[in-house]
GUDREN-255634 format. One record per residue (C-alpha): residue in one letter; x, y, z. Coordinates in steps of 0.2 Angstrom, whole numbers, plus 2048, in hexadecimal, padded with zeros to 3 digits. Example, Ala and Ser with C-alpha at 12.3 -4.5 7.8 and 13.67 -1.06 7.14 Angstrom:
GUDREN-255634
A,83E,7EA,827
S,844,7FB,824
END
This chain:
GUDREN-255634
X,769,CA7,183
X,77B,CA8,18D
X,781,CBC,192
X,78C,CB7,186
X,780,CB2,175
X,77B,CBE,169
X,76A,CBF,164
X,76A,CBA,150
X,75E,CB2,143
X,75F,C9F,142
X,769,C9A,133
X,775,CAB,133
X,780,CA7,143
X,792,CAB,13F
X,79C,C9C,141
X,7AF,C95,145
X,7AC,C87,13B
X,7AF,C8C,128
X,7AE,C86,117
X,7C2,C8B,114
X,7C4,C7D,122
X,7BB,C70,11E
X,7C2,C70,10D
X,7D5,C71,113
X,7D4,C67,122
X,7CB,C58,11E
X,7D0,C49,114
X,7C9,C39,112
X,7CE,C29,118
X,7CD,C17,111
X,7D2,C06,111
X,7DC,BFF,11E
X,7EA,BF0,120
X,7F3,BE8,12F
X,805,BE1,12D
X,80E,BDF,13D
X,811,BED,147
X,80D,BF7,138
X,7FC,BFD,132
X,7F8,C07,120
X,7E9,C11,11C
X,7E4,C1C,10D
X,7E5,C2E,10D
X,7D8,C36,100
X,7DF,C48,100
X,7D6,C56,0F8
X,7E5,C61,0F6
X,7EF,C54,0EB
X,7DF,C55,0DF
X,7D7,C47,0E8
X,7E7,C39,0E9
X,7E5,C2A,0F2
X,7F6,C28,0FD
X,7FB,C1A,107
X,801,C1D,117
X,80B,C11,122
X,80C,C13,134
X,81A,C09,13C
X,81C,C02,14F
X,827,C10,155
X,818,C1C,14F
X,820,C23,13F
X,814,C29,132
X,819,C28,11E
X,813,C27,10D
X,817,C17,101
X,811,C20,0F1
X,81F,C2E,0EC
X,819,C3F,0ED
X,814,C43,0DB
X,81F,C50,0D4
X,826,C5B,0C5
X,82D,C4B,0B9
X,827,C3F,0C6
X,819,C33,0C2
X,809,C33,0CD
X,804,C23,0D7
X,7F3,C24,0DE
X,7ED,C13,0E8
X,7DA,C14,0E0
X,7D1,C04,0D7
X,7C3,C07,0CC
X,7BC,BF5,0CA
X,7AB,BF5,0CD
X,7AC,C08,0C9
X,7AA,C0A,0DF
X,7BB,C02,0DE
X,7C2,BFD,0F1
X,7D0,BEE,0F7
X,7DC,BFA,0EC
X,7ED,BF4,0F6
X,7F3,BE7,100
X,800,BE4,10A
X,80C,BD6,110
X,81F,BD4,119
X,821,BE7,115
X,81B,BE5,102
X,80D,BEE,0FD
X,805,BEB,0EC
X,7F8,BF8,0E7
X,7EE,BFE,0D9
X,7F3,C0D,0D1
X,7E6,C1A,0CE
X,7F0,C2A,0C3
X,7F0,C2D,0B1
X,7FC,C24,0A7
X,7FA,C2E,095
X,7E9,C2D,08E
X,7E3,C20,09B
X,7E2,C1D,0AD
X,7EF,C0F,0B1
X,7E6,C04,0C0
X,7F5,BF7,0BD
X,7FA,BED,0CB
X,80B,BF4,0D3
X,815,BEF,0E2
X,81F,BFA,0ED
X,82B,BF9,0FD
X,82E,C09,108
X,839,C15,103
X,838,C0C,0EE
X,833,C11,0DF
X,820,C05,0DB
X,825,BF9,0CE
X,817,BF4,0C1
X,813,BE0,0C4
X,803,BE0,0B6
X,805,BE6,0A4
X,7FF,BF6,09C
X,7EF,BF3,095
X,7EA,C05,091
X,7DE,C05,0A4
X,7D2,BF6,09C
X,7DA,BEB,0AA
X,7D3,BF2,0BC
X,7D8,BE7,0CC
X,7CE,BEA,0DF
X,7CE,BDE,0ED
X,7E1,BDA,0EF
X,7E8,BCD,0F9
X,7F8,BC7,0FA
X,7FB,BB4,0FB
X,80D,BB6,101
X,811,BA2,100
X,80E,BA3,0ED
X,815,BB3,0EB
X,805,BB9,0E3
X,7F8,BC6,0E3
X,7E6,BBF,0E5
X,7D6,BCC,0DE
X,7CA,BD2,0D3
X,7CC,BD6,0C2
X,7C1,BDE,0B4
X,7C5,BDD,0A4
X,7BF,BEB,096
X,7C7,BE2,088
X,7B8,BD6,083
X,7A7,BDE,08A
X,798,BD5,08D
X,787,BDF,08F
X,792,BF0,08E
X,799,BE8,09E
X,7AC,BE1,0A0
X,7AD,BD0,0A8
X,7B5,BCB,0B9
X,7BE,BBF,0BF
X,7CA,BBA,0CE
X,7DA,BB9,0C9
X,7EC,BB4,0D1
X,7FB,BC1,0CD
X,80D,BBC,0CF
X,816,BCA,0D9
X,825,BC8,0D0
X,81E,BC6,0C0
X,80F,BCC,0B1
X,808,BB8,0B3
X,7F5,BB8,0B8
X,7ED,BA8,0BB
X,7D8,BA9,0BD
X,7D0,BA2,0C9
X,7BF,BA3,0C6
X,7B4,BAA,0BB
X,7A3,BAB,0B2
X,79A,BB4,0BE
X,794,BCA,0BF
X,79F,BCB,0D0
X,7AC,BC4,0DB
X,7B1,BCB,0E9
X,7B9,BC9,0FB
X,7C7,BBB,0F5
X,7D0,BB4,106
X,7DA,BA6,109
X,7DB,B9C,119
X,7E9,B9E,123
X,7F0,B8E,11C
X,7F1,B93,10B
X,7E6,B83,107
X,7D4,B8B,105
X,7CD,B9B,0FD
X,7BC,BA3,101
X,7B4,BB0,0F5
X,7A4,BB7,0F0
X,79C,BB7,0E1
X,78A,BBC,0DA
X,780,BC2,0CA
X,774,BCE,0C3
X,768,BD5,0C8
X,76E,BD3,0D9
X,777,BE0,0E6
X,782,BD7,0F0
X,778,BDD,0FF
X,767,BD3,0F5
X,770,BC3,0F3
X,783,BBC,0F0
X,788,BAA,0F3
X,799,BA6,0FD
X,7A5,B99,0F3
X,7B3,B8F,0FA
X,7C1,B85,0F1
X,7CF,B7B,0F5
X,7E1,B80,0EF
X,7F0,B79,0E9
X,802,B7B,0EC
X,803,B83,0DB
X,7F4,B8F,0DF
X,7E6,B87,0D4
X,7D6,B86,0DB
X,7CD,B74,0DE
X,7BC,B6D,0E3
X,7B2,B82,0E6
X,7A2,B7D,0ED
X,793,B8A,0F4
X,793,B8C,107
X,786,B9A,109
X,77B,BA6,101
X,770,BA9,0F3
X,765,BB7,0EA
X,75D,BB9,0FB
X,76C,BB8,108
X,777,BC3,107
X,789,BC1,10E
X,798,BCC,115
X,7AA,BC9,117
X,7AF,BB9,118
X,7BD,BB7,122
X,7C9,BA8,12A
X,7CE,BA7,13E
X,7DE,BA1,140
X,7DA,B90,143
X,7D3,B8E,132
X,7BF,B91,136
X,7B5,B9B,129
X,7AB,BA9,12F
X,7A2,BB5,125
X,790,BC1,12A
X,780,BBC,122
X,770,BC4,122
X,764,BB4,123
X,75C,BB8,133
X,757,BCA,12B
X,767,BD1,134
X,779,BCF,12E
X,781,BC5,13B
X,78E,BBB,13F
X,791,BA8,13B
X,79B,B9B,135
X,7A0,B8C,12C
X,7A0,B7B,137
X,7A5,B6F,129
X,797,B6E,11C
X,78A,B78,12A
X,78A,B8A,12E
X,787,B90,13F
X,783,B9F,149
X,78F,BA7,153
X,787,BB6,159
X,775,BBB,154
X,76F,BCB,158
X,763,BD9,151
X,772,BE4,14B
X,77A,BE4,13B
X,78B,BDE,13D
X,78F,BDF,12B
X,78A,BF0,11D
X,787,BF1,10D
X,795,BEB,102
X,795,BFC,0F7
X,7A9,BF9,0F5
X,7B6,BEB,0F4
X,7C1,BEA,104
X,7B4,BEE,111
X,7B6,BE5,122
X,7AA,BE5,133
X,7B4,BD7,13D
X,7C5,BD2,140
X,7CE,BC5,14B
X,7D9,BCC,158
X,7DD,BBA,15F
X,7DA,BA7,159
X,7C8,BAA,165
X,7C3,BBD,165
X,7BC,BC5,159
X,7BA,BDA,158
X,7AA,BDE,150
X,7A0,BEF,149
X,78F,BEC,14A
X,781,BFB,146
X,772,BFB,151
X,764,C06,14C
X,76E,C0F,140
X,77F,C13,14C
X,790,C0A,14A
X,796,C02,15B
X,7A6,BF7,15D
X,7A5,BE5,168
X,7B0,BD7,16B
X,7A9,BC5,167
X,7B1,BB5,171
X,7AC,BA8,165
X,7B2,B99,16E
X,7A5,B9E,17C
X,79B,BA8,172
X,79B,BB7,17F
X,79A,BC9,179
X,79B,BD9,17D
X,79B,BEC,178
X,7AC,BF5,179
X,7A9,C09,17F
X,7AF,C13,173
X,7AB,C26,16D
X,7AA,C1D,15A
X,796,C1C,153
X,79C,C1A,140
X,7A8,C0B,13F
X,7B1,C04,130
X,7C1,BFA,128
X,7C4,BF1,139
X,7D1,BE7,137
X,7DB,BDD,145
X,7EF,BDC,14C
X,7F5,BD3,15A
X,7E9,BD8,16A
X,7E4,BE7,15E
X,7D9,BED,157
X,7D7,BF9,147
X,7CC,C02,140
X,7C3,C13,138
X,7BA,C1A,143
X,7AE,C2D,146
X,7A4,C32,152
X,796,C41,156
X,7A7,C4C,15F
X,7B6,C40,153
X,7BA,C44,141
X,7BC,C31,138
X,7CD,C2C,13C
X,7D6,C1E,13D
X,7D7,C16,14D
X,7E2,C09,158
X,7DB,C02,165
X,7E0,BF8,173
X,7D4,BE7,177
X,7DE,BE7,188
X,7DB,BF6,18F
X,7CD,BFD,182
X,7D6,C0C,17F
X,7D6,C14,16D
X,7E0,C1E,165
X,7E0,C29,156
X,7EF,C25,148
X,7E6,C31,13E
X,7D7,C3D,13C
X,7D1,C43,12F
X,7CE,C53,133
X,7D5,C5D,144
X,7C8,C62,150
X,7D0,C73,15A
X,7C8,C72,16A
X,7C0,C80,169
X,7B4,C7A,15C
X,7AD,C6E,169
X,7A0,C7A,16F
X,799,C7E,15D
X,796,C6B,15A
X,784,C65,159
X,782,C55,15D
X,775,C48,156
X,765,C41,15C
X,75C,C32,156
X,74D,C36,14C
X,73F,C26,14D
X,731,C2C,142
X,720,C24,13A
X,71E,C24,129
X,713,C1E,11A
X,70B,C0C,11A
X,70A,C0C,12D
X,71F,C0B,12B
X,72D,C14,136
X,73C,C1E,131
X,74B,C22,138
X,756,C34,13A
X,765,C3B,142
X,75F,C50,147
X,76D,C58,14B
X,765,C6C,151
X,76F,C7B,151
X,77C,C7F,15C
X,787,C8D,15E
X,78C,C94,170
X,78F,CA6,168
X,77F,CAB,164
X,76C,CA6,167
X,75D,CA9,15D
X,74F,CB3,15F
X,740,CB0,16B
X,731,CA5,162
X,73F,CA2,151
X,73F,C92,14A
X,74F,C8B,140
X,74F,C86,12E
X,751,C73,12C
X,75D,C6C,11F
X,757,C5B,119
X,767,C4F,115
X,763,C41,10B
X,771,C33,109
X,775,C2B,0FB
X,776,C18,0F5
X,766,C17,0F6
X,76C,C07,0FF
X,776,C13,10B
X,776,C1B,11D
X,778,C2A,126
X,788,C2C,130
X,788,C33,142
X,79A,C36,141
X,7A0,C48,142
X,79B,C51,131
X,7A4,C61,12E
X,795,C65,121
X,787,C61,12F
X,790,C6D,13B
X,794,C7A,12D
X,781,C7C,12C
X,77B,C79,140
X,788,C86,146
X,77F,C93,13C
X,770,C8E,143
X,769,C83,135
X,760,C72,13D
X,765,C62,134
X,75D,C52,132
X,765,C44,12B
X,75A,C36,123
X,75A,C23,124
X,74A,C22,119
X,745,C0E,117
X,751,C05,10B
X,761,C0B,116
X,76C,BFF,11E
X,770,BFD,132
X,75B,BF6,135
X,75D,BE5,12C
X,758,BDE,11B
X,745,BE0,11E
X,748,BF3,121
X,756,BF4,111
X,74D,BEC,104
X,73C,BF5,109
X,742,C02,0FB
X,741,BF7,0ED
X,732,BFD,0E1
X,72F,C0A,0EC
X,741,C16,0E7
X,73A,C28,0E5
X,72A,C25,0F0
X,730,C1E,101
X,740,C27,105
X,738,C37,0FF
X,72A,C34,10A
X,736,C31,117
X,73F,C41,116
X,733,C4C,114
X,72A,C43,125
X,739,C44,12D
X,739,C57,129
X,726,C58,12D
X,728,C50,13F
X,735,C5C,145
X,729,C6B,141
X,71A,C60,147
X,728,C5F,159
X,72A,C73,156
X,73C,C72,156
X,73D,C77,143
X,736,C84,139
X,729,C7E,12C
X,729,C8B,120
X,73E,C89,11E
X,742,C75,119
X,750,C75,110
X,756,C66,107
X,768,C5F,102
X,771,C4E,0F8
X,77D,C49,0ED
X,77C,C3A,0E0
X,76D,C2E,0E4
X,76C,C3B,0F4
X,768,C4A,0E9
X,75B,C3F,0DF
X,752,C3D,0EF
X,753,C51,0F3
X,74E,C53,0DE
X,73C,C49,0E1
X,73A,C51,0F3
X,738,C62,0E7
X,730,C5A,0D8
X,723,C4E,0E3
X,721,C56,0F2
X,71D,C69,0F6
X,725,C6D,106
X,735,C73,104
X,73A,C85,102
X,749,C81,0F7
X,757,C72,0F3
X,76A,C6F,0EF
X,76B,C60,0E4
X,782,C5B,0E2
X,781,C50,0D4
X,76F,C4C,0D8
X,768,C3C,0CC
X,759,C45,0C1
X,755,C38,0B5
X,755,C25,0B9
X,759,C21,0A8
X,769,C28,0A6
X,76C,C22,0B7
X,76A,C0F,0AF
X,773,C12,0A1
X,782,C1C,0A8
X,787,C0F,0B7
X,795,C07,0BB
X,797,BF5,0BB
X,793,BF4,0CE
X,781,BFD,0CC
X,77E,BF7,0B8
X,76D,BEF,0BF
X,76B,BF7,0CF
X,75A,C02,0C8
X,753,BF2,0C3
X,753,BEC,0D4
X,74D,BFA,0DE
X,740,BFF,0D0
X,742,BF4,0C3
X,74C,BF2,0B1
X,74A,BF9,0A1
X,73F,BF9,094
X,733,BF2,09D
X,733,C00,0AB
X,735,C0D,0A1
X,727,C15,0A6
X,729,C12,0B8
X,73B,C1B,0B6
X,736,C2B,0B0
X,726,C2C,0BA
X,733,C2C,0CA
X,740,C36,0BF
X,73F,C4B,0C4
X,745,C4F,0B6
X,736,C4C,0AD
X,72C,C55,0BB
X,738,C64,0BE
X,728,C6E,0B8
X,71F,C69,0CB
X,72C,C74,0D1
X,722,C84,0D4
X,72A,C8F,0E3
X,739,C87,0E7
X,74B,C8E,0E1
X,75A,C81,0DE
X,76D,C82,0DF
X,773,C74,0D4
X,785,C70,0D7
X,78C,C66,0C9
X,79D,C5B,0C5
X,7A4,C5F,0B4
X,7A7,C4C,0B2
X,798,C46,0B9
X,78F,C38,0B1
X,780,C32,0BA
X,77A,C43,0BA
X,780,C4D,0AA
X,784,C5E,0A9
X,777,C5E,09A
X,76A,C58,0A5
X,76D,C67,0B2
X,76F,C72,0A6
X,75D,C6D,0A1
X,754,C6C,0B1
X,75B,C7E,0B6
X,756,C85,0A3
X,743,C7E,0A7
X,744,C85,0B8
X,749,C97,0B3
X,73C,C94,0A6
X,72E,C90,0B2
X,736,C9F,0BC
X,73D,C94,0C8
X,74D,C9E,0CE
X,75B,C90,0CD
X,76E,C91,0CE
X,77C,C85,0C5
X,78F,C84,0CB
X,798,C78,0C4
X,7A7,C71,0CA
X,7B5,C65,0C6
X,7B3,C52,0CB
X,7A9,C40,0C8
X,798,C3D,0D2
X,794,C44,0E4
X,799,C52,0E2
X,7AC,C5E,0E2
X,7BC,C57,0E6
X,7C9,C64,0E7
X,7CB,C70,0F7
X,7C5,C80,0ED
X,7B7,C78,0E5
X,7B3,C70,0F7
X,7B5,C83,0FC
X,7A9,C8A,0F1
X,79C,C7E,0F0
X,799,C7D,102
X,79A,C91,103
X,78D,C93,0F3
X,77F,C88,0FD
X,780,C92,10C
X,77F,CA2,100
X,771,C9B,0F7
X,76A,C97,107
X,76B,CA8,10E
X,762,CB0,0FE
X,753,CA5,0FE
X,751,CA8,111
X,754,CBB,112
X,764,CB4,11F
X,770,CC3,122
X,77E,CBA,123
X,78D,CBC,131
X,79B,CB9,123
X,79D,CC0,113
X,799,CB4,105
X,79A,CB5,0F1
X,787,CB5,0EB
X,77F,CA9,0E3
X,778,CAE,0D3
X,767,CA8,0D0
X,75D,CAA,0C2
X,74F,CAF,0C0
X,753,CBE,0CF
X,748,CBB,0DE
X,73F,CC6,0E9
X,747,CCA,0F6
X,742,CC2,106
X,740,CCC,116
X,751,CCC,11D
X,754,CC1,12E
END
């Protein structure tokens, strides 16, 4: 302790990072394209009620927004495409023109037609109205035809409750659509050579995630656009491939993980070949359209992201000489790279960098920040804690991986022998990973003197296709094992205290933290966002994208009927004995009903459980909107506070919970 701390209890440090920042201050940011000297990105903004904006910044570093400002008797154009229901590849650019999907109400539907759009112009529909049950993601503009190349699904004619798919051409200046193939449950990735004669696309069917297996098609195509001769080049149920992509000279590359590690390779006439094997993950789980880990900055060298043990790093690839190596970069969370001439760009966080998106120079290998998502005042820098890697053994003789992050605060210090409370995050997916870029949230919580651990239980991605697929029949079991070893090896380390493990998740996330509480017995209490409470509803209320995805990691319905709500904690919300919840729930949420909730928290006041419900507006994972961002974030730490007797340093509305608790000894 500095002669400047003061002595206070773990968990009630007063704290310069607060919950009215975060919500105001941070955005998110998205997809990214190259045109020139110009680069675009998307701006998701929470005080415009979540709008997807595209931003254009020019050569001479001016910064504006294509979509028009929505306004009183102005419509609202919002750059967002639902196919897939994760959506991504929602615009595209080309000479200046950007054609995007729009993402706003258009009466009693959401439009998701196709528009293009010049700076400084009003968006002009290019694809009929058909009351939202056309939806478009993955754009690409084929300039020489004057067309738009993508994914569409149709909701006109469904087919097991699903619509179909299929890649279609659209005419720029006009409503004509051509398809270019069809009959399969997913296309994705559609790019054409640099000659305009070839198209590469992926494709691939249920049951499959396209991180189990898709297959990589190519097709010759003619003047008028039609495609000839498609044949397989690579993949299968059990290979699974990421972005295809052509050099300049014509060669297709693409990442593959037959070697147990997504890798680079490509296509040598009818053979594929290696072009840089490693044990890192160049590519990620396809969980959106439009994702990119690579990108060609000249006709021989290639910028790469690749993700060793779990942390994002960036690296440049000659592939004529097939010599690499790392760039230095203060990046460890790397995504949407894309490539300009002797640039590189991408979006790109770090432990001390809010995500932002990032130029940087491959001559002198200095980046800089277009735009950040939040701003980091320097005299926050001090009150950041910054991560440590976590290797941790856990059940069948398997390890695990972490991120710990311990409190930090320069203010204040806590008293002799105290331990902190641990907060146990559980990412979502399940086939996700934990991020090491900087999280306002995470530091919310350390700078008051909570501990957090961050959990890559088995079946994340960033430790190859052995690692990601050791989940499957074993969702509910192993990452909960997982977390809660994670949890028990930092009290067995003494750096946390054992009789205060807190855990937190939203979606799939929240599931994990809903079975710690139902299956396990170690936790003094739980924040489930939209947490997943019954399997069942799970299967029967995803989107397109995740229609099969329970049948995979657990397996399908009826057959596992059982099985599902054996793992479900909504059918075990009784085991719950001692530990109090704070349930924060989307009005619109699907996948985990208000009803459900509303249920879980009934039983639990029943069973004298005290539990508390706040609802807010928004879809899955959670609030959308600055005050309900705000409110949410300031309700956990109350709730927090109340089960742990914390005497708080700032003045919070209570939770209510109900049954009333006994009140702890105050810290």
């Amino acid at each position: 302790m500095t002669l400047a701390s003061r002595e206070a209890a773990y968990g009630s440090w007063k704290s310069p990072i607060s919950a009215d920042m975060i919500a105001t201050q941070t955005l998110s940011l998205g997809e990214i394209a190259v045109d020139g000297d110009d680069v675009y990105w998307l701006e998701v903004r929470p005080g415009e009620r979540g709008r997807h904006a595209i931003v254009r910044r020019t050569g001479d570093g001016a910064h504006t927004d294509i979509l028009p400002m929505p306004g009183e008797g102005r419509p609202t154009y919002s750059s967002r495409s639902l196919v897939y229901g994760q959506g991504g590849g929602s615009f595209a650019v080309s000479e200046g023109l950007v054609v995007f999907v729009n993402h706003a109400s258009t009466g009693a539907h959401v439009d998701q037609r196709l528009y293009r759009v010049n700076p400084g112009r009003t968006p002009v529909p290019i694809t009929p109205d058909m009351g939202g049950k056309h939806r478009y993601g993955d754009l690409v503009i084929d300039r020489s035809r004057n067309r738009v190349l993508c994914v569409r699904e149709d909701w006109r004619n469904l087919e097991d409750g699903q619509p179909r798919v299929s890649l279609v051409a659209v005419d720029i200046d006009g409503q004509k659509q051509t398809v270019l193939a069809q009959g399969r449950d997913f296309y994705s990735s559609p790019v054409m050579s640099p000659n305009g004669r070839r198209l590469a696309w992926l494709a691939w069917d249920y049951p499959c995630m396209p991180w189990d297996g898709c297959e990589l098609w190519v097709a010759d195509v003619d003047e008028d656009g039609a495609l000839h001769h498609p044949r397989l080049v690579a993949g299968g149920t059990t290979e699974s491939i990421f972005q295809p992509q052509w050099s300049p000279q014509g060669e297709l590359y693409f990442v593959s993980d037959r070697n147990n590690w997504w890798n680079l390779y490509r296509l040598q006439g009818r053979s594929v070949v290696p072009v840089l094997e490693s044990r890192a993950e160049f590519g990620t789980a396809q969980w959106s359209l439009g994702m990119s880990t690579y990108a060609f900055i000249s006709p021989r060298h290639v910028v790469c992201a690749f993700n060793e043990q779990g942390q994002w790093k960036l690296g440049r690839l000659d592939v004529v000489l097939g010599q690499f190596a790392e760039l230095p970069t203060p990046f460890t969370d790397i995504s949407q790279v894309r490539g300009g001439f002797a640039m590189a760009y991408f979006v790109g966080g770090g432990p001390e960098q809010p995500a932002s998106v990032v130029r940087l120079d491959m001559e002198s290998c200095k980046p800089r920040v277009l735009k950040a998502s939040s701003r980091l005042p320097e005299e926050l820098t001090p009150y950041l804690s910054r991560c440590e890697p976590l290797h941790f053994p856990t059940t069948e003789l398997g390890e695990a991986h972490a991120w710990f992050y311990p409190p930090r605060n320069p203010d204040h210090a806590a008293p002799a022998g105290e331990k902190p409370p641990l907060l146990v995050m559980n990412h979502g997916g399940p086939t996700g990973s934990a991020s090491t870029k900087l999280d306002w949230t995470i530091q919310y919580f350390t700078s008051r003197g909570f501990a957090v651990v961050d959990v890559n239980f088995r079946g994340s991605t960033g430790y190859g296709r052995e690692y990601r697929l050791s989940l499957y029949g074993n969702w509910g079991v192993m990452d909960v094992d997982d977390c809660a070893n994670a949890a028990l090896r930092l009290v067995q380390e003494g750096k946390v205290d054992a009789k205060r493990l807190v855990a937190r998740g939203s979606g799939t996330g929240g599931y994990t933290t809903l079975s710690l509480l139902a299956f396990r017995d170690i936790l003094r209490c739980g924040t489930s966002i939209g947490g997943i409470a019954n399997l069942e509803t799970l299967t029967e209320q995803s989107d397109k994208f995740e229609a099969h995805y329970v049948d995979q990691v657990l397996g399908p319905l009826p057959e596992s009927k059982q099985l599902l709500q054996d793992r479900s904690p909504l059918f075990h919300i009784d085991n719950i004995k001692r530990s109090p919840l704070l349930f924060i729930q989307g009005r619109q949420d699907t996948r985990a009903p208000q009803r459900e909730t509303e249920e879980m928290v009934r039983k639990l006041r029943a069973n004298g459980v005290p539990a508390a419900l706040l609802t807010v507006d928004g879809e899955p994972y959670g609030p959308r909107t600055n005050a309900d961002l705000k409110r949410a974030l300031e309700a956990e730490l109350s709730f927090y506070s109340r089960v742990m007797g914390l005497t708080l340093a700032e003045p919070l509305e209570p939770v209510v919970l109900e049954p009333a608790m006994a009140e702890p000894p105050r810290r």
